[in-house]
ROTIGU-221348 format. One record per residue: residue number from 1; residue in one letter; chain; z, y, x of N, C-alpha, C, O in turn. Coordinates in nm, 2 decimals. Layout:
% residues N
<rec NUM "a" "A" <Z Y X> <Z Y X> <Z Y X> <Z Y X>>
...
This chain:
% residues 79
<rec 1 "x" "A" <-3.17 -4.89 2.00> <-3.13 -4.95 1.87> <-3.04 -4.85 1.80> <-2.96 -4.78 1.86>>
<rec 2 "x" "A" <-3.06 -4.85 1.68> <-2.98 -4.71 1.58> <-2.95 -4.80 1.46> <-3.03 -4.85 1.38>>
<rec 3 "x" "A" <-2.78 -4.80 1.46> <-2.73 -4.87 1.37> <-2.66 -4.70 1.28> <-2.61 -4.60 1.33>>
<rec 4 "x" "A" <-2.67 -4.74 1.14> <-2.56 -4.65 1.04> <-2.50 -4.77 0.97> <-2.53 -4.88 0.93>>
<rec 5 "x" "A" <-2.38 -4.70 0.98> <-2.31 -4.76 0.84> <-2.30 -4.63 0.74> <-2.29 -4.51 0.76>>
<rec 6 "x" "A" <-2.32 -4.70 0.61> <-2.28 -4.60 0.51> <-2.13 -4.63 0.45> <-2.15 -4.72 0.37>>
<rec 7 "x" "A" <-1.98 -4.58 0.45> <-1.87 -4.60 0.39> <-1.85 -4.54 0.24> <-1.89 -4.43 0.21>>
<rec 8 "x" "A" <-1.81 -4.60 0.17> <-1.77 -4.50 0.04> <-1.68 -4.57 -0.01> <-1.68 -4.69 -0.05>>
<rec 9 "x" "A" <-1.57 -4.44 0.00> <-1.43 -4.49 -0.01> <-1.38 -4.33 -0.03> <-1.44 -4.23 -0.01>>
<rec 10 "x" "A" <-1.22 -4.37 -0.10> <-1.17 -4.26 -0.12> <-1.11 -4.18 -0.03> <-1.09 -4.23 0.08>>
<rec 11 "x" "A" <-1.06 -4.06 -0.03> <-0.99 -3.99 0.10> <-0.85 -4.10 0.10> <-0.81 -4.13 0.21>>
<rec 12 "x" "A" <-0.80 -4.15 -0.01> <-0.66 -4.23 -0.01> <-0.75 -4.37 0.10> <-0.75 -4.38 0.22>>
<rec 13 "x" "A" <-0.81 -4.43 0.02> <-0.86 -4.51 0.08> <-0.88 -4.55 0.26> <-0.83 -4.63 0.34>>
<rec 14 "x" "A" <-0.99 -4.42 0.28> <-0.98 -4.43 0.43> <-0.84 -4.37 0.51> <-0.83 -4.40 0.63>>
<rec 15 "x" "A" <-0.76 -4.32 0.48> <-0.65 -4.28 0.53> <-0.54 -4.44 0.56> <-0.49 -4.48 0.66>>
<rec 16 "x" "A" <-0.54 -4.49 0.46> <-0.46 -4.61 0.44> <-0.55 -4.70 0.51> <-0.49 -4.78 0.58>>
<rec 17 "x" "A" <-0.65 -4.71 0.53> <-0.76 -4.82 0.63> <-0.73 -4.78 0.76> <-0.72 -4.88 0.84>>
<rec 18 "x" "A" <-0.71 -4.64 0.81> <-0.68 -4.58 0.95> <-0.58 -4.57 0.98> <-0.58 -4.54 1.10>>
<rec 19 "x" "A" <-0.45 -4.59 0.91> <-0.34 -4.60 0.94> <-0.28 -4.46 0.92> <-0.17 -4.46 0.98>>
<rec 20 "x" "A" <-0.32 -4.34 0.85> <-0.28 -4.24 0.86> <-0.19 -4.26 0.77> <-0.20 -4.36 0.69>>
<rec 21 "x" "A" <-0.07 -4.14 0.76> <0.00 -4.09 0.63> <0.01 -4.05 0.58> <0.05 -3.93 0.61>>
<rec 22 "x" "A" <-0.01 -4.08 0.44> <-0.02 -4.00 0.29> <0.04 -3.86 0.31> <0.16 -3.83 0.33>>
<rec 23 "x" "A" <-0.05 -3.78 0.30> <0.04 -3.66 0.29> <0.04 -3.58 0.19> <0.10 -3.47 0.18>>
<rec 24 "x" "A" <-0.06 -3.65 0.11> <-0.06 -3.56 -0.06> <0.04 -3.48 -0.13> <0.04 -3.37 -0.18>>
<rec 25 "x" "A" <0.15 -3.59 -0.11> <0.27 -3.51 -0.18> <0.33 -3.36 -0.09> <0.35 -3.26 -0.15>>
<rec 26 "x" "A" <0.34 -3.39 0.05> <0.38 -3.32 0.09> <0.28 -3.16 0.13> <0.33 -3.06 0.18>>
<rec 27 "x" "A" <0.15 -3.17 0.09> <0.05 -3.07 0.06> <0.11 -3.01 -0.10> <0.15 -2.90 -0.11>>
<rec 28 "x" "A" <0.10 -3.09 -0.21> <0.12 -3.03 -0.31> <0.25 -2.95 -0.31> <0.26 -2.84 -0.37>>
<rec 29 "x" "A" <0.34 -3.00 -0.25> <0.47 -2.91 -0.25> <0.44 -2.80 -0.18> <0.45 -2.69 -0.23>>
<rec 30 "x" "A" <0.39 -2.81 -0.02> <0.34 -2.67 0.02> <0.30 -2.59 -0.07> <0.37 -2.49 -0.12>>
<rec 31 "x" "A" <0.17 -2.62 -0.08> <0.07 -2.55 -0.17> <0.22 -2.45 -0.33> <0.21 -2.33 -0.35>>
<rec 32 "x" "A" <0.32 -2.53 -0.39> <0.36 -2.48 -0.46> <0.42 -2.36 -0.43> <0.40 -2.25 -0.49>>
<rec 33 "x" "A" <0.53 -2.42 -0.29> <0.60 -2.26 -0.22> <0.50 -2.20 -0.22> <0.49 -2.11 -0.30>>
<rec 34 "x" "A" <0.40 -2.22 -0.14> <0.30 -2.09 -0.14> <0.24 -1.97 -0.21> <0.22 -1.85 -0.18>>
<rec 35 "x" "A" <0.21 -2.08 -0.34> <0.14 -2.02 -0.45> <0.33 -1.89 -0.45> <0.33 -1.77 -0.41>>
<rec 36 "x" "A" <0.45 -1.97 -0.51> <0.54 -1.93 -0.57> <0.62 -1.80 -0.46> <0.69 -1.71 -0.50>>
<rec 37 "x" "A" <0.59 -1.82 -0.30> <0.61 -1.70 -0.25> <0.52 -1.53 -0.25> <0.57 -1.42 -0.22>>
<rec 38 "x" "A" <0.41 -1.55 -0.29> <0.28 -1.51 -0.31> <0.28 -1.41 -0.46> <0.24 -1.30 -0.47>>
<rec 39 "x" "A" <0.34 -1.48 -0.55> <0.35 -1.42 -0.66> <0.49 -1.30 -0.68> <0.51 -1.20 -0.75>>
<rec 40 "x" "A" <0.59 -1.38 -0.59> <0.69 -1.28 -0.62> <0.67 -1.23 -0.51> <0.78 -1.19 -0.49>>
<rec 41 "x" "A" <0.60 -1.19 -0.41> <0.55 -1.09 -0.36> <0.45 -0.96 -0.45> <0.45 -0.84 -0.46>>
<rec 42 "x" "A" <0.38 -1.03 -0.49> <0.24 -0.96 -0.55> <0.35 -0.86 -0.68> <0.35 -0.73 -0.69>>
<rec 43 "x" "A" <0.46 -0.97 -0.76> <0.48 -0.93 -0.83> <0.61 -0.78 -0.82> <0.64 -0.68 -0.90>>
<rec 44 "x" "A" <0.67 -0.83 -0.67> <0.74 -0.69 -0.62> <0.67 -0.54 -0.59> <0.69 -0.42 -0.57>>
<rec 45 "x" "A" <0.55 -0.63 -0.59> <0.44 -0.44 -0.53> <0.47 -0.34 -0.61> <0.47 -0.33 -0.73>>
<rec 46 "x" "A" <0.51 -0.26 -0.54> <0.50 -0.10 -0.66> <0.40 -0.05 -0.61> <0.40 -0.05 -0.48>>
<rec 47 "x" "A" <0.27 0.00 -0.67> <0.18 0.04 -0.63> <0.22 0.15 -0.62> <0.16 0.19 -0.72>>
<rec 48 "x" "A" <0.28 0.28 -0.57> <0.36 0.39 -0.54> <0.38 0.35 -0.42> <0.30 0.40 -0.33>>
<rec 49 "x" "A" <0.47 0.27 -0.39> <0.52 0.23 -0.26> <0.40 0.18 -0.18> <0.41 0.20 -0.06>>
<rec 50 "x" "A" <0.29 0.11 -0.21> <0.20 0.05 -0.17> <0.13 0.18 -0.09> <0.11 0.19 0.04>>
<rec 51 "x" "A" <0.09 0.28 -0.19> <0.01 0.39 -0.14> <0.11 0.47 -0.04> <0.05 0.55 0.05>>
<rec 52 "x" "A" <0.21 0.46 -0.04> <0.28 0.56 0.05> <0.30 0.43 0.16> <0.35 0.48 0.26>>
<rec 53 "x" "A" <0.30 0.33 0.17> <0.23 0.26 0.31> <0.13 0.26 0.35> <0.13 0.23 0.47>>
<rec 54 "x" "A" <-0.01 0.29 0.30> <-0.11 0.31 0.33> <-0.17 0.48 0.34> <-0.29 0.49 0.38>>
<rec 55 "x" "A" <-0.12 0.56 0.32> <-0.12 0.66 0.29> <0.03 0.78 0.33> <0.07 0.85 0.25>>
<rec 56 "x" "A" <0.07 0.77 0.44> <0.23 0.83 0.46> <0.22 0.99 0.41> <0.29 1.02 0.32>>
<rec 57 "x" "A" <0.14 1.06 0.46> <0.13 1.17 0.39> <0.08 1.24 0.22> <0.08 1.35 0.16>>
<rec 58 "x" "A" <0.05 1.09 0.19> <0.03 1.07 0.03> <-0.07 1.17 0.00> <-0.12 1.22 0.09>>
<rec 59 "x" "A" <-0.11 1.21 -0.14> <-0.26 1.29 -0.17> <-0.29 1.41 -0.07> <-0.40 1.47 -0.05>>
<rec 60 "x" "A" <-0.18 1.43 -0.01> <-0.17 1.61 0.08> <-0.33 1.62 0.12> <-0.41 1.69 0.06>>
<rec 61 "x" "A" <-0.34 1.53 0.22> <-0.42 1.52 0.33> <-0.57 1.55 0.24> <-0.66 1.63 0.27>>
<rec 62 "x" "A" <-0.58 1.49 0.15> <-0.73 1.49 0.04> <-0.75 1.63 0.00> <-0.84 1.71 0.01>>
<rec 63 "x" "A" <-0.61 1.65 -0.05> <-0.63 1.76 -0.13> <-0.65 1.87 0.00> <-0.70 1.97 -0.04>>
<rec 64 "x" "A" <-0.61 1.86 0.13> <-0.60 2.00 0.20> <-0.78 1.95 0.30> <-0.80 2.00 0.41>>
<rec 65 "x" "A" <-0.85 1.88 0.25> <-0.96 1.83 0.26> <-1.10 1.92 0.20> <-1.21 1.97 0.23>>
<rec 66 "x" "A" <-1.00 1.89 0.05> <-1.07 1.94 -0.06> <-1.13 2.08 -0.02> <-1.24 2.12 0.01>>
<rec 67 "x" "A" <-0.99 2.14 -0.06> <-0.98 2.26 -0.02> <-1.08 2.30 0.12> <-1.20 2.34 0.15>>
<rec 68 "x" "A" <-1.04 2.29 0.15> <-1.13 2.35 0.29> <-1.28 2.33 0.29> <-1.35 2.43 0.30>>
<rec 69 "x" "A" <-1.34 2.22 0.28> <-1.47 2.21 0.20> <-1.49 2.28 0.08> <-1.60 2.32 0.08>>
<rec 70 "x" "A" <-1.41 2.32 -0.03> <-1.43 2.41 -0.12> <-1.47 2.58 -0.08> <-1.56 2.66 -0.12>>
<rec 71 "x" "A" <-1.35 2.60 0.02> <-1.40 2.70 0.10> <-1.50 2.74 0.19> <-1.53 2.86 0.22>>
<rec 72 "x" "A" <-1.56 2.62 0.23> <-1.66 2.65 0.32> <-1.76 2.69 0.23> <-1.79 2.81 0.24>>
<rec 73 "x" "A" <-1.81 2.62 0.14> <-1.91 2.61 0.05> <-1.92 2.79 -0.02> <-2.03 2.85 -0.02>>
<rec 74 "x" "A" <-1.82 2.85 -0.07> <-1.75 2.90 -0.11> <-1.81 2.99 -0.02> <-1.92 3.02 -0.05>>
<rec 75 "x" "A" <-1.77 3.04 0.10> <-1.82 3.13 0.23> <-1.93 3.15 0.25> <-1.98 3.25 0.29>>
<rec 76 "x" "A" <-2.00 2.99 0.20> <-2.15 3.01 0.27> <-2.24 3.07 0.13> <-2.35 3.13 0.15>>
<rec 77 "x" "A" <-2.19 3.04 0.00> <-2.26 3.10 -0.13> <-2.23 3.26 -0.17> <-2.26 3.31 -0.28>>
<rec 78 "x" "A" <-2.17 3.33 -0.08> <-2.12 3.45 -0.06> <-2.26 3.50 0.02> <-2.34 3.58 -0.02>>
<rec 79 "x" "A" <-2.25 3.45 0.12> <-2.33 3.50 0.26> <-2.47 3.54 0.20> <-2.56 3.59 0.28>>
């Protein structure tokens, strides 16, 4: 035997029929700090500072990259 039920009801709805507690409010206030820590994060970035955390030796390393590949090439169009 295969019974369904079909429900249709709101998320408020079935929460209050289950006995759970509303937590709407206390999601939207999350969600606010969140958003509002996030932004004055994003908005302290110095993109300077950013690259010299991702990058400690900053353009050096490319440019002494460069270079050396310039020279090779450079060596071998000689030859």
């Amino acid at each position: 035997m295969k019974l369904s039920i079909d429900i249709d009801c709101t998320p408020q709805e079935a929460r209050a029929f289950l006995g759970l507690p509303d937590v709407e409010a206390f999601q939207r206030e999350m969600m606010s700090e969140i958003q509002n820590q996030l932004s004055a994060h994003v908005a302290a970035m110095d993109p300077e500072a950013l690259m010299k955390t991702w990058m400690p030796m900053g353009t050096k390393a490319f440019e002494t990259f460069r270079d050396a590949f310039v020279q090779g090439f450079q060596k071998r169009s000689s030859d």
